[in-house]
N, C-alpha and C positions, 0 to 999 in steps of 0.2 A: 592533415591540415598544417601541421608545426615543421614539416617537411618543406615546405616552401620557404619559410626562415630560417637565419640564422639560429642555435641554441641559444646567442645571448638574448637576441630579441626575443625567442620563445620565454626564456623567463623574466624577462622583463614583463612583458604583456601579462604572465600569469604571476607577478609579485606586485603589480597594479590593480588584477584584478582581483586579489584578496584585500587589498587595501580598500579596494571599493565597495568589499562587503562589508570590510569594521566598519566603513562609516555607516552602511547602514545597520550594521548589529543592534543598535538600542530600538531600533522603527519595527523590527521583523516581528512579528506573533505579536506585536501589539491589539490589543481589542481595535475592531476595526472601527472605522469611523468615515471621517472627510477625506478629500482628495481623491476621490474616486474609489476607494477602498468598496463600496457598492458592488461595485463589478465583482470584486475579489468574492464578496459576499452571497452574489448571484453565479457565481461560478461553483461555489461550495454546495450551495443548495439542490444546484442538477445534479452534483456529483454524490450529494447526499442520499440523493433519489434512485439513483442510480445503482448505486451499491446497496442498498437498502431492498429496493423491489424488485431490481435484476433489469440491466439493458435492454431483455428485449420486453420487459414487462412495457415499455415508453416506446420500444419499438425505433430507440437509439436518437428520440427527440428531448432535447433539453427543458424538463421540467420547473418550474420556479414556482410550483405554489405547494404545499405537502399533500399528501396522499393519505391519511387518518380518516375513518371514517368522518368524524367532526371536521375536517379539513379540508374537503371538497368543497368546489364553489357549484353554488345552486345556479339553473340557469337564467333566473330572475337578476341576479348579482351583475353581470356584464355581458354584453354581446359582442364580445373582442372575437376575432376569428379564428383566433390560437386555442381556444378551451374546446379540449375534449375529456369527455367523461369524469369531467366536473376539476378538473387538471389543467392550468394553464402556463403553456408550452413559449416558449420565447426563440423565434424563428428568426429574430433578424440577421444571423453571420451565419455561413455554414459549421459544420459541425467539427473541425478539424483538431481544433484547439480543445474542444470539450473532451473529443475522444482520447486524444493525448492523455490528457492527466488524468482522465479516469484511468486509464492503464499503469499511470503510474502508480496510484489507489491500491489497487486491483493488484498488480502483480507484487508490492509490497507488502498487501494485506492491512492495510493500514488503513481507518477512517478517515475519510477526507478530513484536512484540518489547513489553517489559516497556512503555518509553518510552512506545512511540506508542500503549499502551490508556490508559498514565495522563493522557497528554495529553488524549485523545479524554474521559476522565472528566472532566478538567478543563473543559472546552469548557462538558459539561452542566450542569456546578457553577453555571456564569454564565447560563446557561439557565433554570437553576433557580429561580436569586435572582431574576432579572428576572420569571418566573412568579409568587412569593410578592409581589412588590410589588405586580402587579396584580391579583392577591388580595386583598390587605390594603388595598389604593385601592377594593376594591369595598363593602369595609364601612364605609367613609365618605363622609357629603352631601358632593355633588359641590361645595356652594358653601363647604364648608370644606377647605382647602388641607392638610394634617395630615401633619405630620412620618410618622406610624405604619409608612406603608408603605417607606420610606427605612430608616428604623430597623433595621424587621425583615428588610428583605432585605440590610442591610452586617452585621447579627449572624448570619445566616444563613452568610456567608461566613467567619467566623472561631471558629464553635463547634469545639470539640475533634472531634465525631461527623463534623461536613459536610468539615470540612478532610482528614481520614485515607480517609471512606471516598467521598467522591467527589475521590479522588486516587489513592493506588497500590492499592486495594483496588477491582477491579470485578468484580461478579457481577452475576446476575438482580435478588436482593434490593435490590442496592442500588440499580440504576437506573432501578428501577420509580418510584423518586420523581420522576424527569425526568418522569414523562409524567401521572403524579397530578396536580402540583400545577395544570397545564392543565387536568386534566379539574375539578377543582375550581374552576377559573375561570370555565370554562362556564358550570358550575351554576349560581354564584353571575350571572355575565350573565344565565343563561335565565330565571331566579325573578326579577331586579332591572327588565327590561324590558317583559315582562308581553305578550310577541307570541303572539298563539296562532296554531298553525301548528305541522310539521313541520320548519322549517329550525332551531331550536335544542334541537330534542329530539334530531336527531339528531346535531349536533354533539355533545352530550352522551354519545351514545350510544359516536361515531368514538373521542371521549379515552377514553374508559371501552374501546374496545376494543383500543385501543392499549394502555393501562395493562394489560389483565388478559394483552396476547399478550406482557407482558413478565416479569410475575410475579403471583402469587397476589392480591396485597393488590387489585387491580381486583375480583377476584370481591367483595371485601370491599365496596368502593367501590362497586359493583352492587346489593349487597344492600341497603346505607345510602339509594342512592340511590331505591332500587324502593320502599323503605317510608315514607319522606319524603313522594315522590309518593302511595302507597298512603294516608298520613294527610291529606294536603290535600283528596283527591278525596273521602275520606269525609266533608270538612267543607265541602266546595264542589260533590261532584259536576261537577267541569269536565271536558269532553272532552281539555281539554289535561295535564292530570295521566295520564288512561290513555295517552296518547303518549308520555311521558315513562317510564311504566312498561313503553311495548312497549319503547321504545329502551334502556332500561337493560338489559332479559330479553336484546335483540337484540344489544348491545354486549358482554355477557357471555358467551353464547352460540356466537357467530359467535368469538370467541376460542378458547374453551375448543374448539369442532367444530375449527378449522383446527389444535391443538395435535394434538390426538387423531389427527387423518390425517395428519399429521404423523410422529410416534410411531409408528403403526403401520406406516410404511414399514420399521420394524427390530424391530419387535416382535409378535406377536401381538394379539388385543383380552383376555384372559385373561391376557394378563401383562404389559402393560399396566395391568391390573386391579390385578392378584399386585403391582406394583413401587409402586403411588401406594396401596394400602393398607397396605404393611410401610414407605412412607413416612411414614405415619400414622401407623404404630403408632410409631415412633421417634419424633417428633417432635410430636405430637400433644399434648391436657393430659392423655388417656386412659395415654398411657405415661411418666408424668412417672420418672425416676430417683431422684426425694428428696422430701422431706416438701414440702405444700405451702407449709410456712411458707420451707422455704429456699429454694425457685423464686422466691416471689415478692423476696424480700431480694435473691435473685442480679438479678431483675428491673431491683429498685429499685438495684440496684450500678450495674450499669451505664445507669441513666439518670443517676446520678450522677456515673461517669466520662465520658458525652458530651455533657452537657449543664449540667452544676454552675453555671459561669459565668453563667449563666439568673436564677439563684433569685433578686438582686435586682431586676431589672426587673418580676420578675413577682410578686414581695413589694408594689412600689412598684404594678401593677396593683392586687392586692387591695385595700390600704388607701387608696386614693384611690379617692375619687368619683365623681371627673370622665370616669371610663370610660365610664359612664353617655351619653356624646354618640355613643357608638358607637351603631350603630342597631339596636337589640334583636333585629327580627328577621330581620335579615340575621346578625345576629352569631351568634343563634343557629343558622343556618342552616347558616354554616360552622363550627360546633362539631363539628354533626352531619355533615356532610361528610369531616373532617379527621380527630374525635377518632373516630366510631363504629367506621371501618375498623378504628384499630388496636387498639381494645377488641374487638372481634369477634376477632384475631387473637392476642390474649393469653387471649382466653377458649378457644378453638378449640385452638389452636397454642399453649401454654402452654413445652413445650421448647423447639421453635423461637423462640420469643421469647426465650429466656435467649440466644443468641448476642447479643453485644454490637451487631452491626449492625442488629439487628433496632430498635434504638431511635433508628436513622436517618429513620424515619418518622416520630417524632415533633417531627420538625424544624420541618415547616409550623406545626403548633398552638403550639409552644411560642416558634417566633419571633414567627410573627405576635402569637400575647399580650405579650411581651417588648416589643415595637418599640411597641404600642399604651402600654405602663406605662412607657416612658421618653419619650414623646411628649405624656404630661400637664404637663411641664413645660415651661417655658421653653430659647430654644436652648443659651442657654451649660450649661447645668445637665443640657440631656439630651446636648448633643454630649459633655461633660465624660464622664458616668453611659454613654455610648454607648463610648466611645476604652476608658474602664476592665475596663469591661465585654469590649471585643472582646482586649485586654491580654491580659487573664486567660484567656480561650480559647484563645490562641495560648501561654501558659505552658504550662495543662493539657493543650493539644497536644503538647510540647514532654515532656511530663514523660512520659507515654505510649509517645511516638515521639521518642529520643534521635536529636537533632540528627546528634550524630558515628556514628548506628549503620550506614554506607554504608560505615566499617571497624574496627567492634565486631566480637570475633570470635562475639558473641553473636548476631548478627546477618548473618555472612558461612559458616556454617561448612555449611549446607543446600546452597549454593551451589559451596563447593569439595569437598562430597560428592558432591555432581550430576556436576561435570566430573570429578572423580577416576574417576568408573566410567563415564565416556564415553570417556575415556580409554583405562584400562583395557578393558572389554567390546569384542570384536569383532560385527561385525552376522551372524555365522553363529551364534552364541552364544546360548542365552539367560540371562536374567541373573536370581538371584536373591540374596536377603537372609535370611541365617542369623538368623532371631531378633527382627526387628528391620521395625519396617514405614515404609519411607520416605514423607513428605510430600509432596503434590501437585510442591511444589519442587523437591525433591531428583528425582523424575521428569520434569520439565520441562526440567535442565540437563540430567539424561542421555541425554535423549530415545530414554530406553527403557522398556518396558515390565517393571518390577521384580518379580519373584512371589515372596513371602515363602516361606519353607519353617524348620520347626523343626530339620529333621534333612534331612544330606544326602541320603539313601535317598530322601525326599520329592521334592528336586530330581531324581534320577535318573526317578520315575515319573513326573513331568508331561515331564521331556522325552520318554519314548518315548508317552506320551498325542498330544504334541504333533509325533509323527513326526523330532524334531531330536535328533543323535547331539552336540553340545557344547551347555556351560554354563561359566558362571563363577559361585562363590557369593561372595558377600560377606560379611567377619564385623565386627564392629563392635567395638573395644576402645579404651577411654580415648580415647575421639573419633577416632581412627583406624581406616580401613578394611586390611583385608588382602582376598587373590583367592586362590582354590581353582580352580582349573580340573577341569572334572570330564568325562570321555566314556562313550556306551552303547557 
C-alpha cells in the first residue's frame, strides 16, 4: 500500500495519523454513553456471547439479549421474528464486521472489551485513508505529481464524522466504508487499464462482495456499478462490460445468499422475511416519522455537524478552474461510483439516513473533492488552507465529544447504572425495569438481560412464562435506582 507513495508522504500520512489518535486518547475506553456509542455496546454483547457460549452454539448469528438461565426471554415478552430459544438475534447487517472482531477476540484471547474494538476501529481508520489516496491518485495523469491525493487522505483523518465514528463508535454501518473505498479503487483501476479479461472484473466483483457481507451500502455499490457497465456496453457493446455486469450481480449476490443461510440457522425463511420488511418499514423513506421537509434539514444537520470543516476547500474547488486538469472521465467515473450509492440510500432509506452516522459515507466524495480544491494551489497556501482546515475538525470534534466526558456525569451515569444492577441482581433472578427502558449500555455493564415491565403484576407473569420463581425490579427516581425483589 505505501508502495505507491512517496516515503515522505508514507510518513506523513502515518505522523498524522498518530496525531489523530492523541486527539482522541482522552475519548477511547471511556464508559460508554451517547453518540452512538450503543452500537459499540451492542457489538460487545454478541461478541460477549459469542466467546462465552462458542460460535457455533448461535450458529454465527449475532446475539444481543444474554443467555443465563434467568436471561431468556419468555415467549409472551415479544413476538419480534428474531427470537429464537428465548435469545434475540439482531439480523439487520450481514455478519461481516461481527466476524471480524470476534477474531480478533478470539485469536488474542482476550475478553471482548470496549478498548480493543476501538482500537481495532482505529487500525481501519488508517486503512481507510491509505485506500482514499489511491483513489484520489487514480484521478490524476500519472506524469503530474498532485498534492490532491495527500490532501484528502490527511483531511480524511481529522473530519469530526471519520474521528468519532471510526473510533469509539463500531457497528456494520460504519465499517462498511473500510471495504468501499477498495472496492472503488478497483473500479476506477479496471476502467483506467483497459484489460479485457476476467481477472479485474472479478476483483471488482471480491470488493463489492466483501463491502455488501459487511452492510447494505455494497448492494448500493452493486447497483451503481451494474448500471455504469449496463451504459458503456450500450454505447460500445464490449464483451467486457457484460463481465463486469456478471461480476457486479455475482459479488452482490453471493453476499446477500451467504447472509440469508446465515440468518436462517436462527430463524425461519418467513421470518426472515417478517424481520427485513418491518425493518423497512421503520427505516425506509416509505415510513418516514415527519414531513419530508424536516427529514431532509435533519439530513442536511448532520452533514453539517460531520463534515462543516469541508465547505472551504470545496468552495475554493467550485470557484477555481484549474479543477478542470482532473481528468473528466475518470472524475466522472468516480462521482458515480462514490456519490450514486449514497444517493440511492437517502433515496430508498430516507430514516435510516437521518442517523448522524449514516453521513459517514459521505467521507470519500467530500474528501477527495476537498483534497482536489486545496491542491489548486501552491504548497505553502494549501499546507496553510490544509493545517486550518484539519484545526477546525478536530475543534468540531471536540465540541461534539467533550474532551473531559471519560468523567462528565453526563457521560458516566449508563455506566454506573449497568454495574449498580450487576451488582445488585443475582444470576438466579431475573431482572426487570419499572417504567423505564435501558440502553444497549446500560445492558452491557450488567450483562444482563433487562425486561422492561409497566407494572409489577407484569414481572410476576413473564417469570412464570419463563419457568423462574425470583426477580428483582428496578425503579428509576432522580437518577437513582432502587431493587424490589419479588418471588412466585
Amino acid at each position: 500500500m505505501f508502495a505507491a507513495m512517496s516515503r515522505r508522504r508514507a510518513l506523513l500520512l502515518l505522523f498524522a495519523f498518530a496525531v489523530s489518535v492523541a486527539v482522541r486518547w482522552p475519548l477511547l475506553n471511556r464508559p460508554l454513553s451517547g453518540h452512538h456509542e450503543l452500537c459499540t455496546a451492542l457489538v460487545l454483547i454478541v461478541l460477549h456471547n459469542w466467546q462465552q457460549d462458542g460460535f457455533i452454539a448461535h450458529h454465527g448469528a449475532p446475539a444481543i439479549t444474554f443467555t443465563g438461565p434467568a436471561d431468556l426471554i419468555p415467549p409472551s415478552y415479544t413476538d419480534a421474528p428474531a427470537l429464537h430459544d428465548g435469545v434475540l438475534y439482531y439480523l439487520s447487517h450481514p455478519p461481516l464486521a461481527f466476524d471480524l472482531s470476534h477474531a480478533l477476540f478470539a485469536l488474542t484471547g482476550v475478553a471482548p472489551n470496549a478498548l480493543g474494538l476501538q482500537l481495532f476501529n482505529l487500525f481501519f481508520h488508517l486503512l481507510t485513508a491509505i485506500g482514499l489516496y489511491l483513489v484520489v491518485r487514480e484521478l490524476h495523469p500519472i506524469e503530474r505529481e498532485s498534492n490532491a491525493p495527500l490532501f484528502a487522505s490527511l483531511l480524511y483523518l481529522f473530519m469530526p464524522a471519520s474521528l468519532w465514528f471510526h473510533g469509539n463508535v463500531y457497528m456494520s454501518d460504519m465499517f462498511v466504508q473500510n471495504a468501499w473505498v477498495w472496492h472503488v479503487l478497483a473500479v476506477l483501476r479496471m476502467y483506467g487499464h483497459h484489460r479485457p479479461g476476467w481477472h479485474q472484473p472479478l476483483l471488482a466483483g471480491l470488493t463489492l462482495c466483501v463491502t455488501t457481507l459487511i452492510s447494505w451500502p455494497g448492494v448500493w455499490a452493486g447497483a451503481a456499478l451494474f448500471f455504469i457497465a449496463l451504459l458503456r456496453w450500450w454505447r460500445s457493446r464490449s464483451v467486457q462490460e457484460l463481465r463486469i455486469m456478471a461480476a457486479a450481480m455475482l459479488g452482490v449476490g453471493l453476499a446477500l445468499g451467504y447472509t440469508a443461510w446465515r440468518w436462517m440457522q436462527v430463524v425461519e425463511a418467513d421470518a426472515l422475511i417478517a424481520y427485513f420488511t418491518g425493518r423497512y418499514a421503520e427505516r425506509g423513506s416509505t415510513g418516514l416519522g415527519r414531513s419530508l421537509g424536516d427529514a431532509i434539514g435533519t439530513l442536511l444537520l448532520n452533514y453539517r455537524i460531520n463534515w462543516l470543516p469541508l465547505l472551504l476547500p470545496l468552495i475554493l474547488l467550485l470557484l477555481n478552474r484549474r479543477h478542470t486538469l482532473v481528468i473528466p472521465q475518470r472524475f466522472r467515473l468516480f462521482v458515480a461510483l462514490a456519490g450514486a450509492p449514497l444517493m440511492l440510500e437517502h433515496i430508498f432509506l430516507l430514516e435510516y439516513s437521518l442517523h448522524d452516522f449514516a453521513a459517514l459515507k459521505a467521507g470519500l466524495p467530500l474528501c477527495a473533492l476537498a483534497g482536489m480544491g486545496l491542491s489548486l494551489f501552491g504548497w505553502r497556501w494549501s499546507s496553510a488552507l490544509l493545517i486550518i482546515t484539519s484545526l477546525a475538525g478536530v475543534l468540531y470534534f471536540y465540541r461534539t465529544n467533550p474532551i473531559d466526558s471519560a468523567s462528565d456525569k453526563r457521560f458516566t451515569w449508563q455506566h454506573e447504572q449497568g454495574e449498580a444492577i450487576a451488582r445488585e441482581a443475582r444470576p438466579d433472578e431475573m431482572v426487570f425495569t419499572l417504567g423505564f427502558t435501558p440502553e444497549p449500555q446500560v445492558q452491557w455493564y450488567a450483562k444482563r438481560t433487562l425486561f422492561r415491565v409497566n407494572q409489577e403484576e407484569r414481572a410476576l407473569e413473564l417469570m412464570r412464562a419463563a419457568g423462574q420463581r425470583k426477580g428483582v425490579v428496578f425503579r428509576e427516581a432522580d437518577g437513582e435506582l432502587s431493587a424490589i425483589r419479588i418471588a412466585d
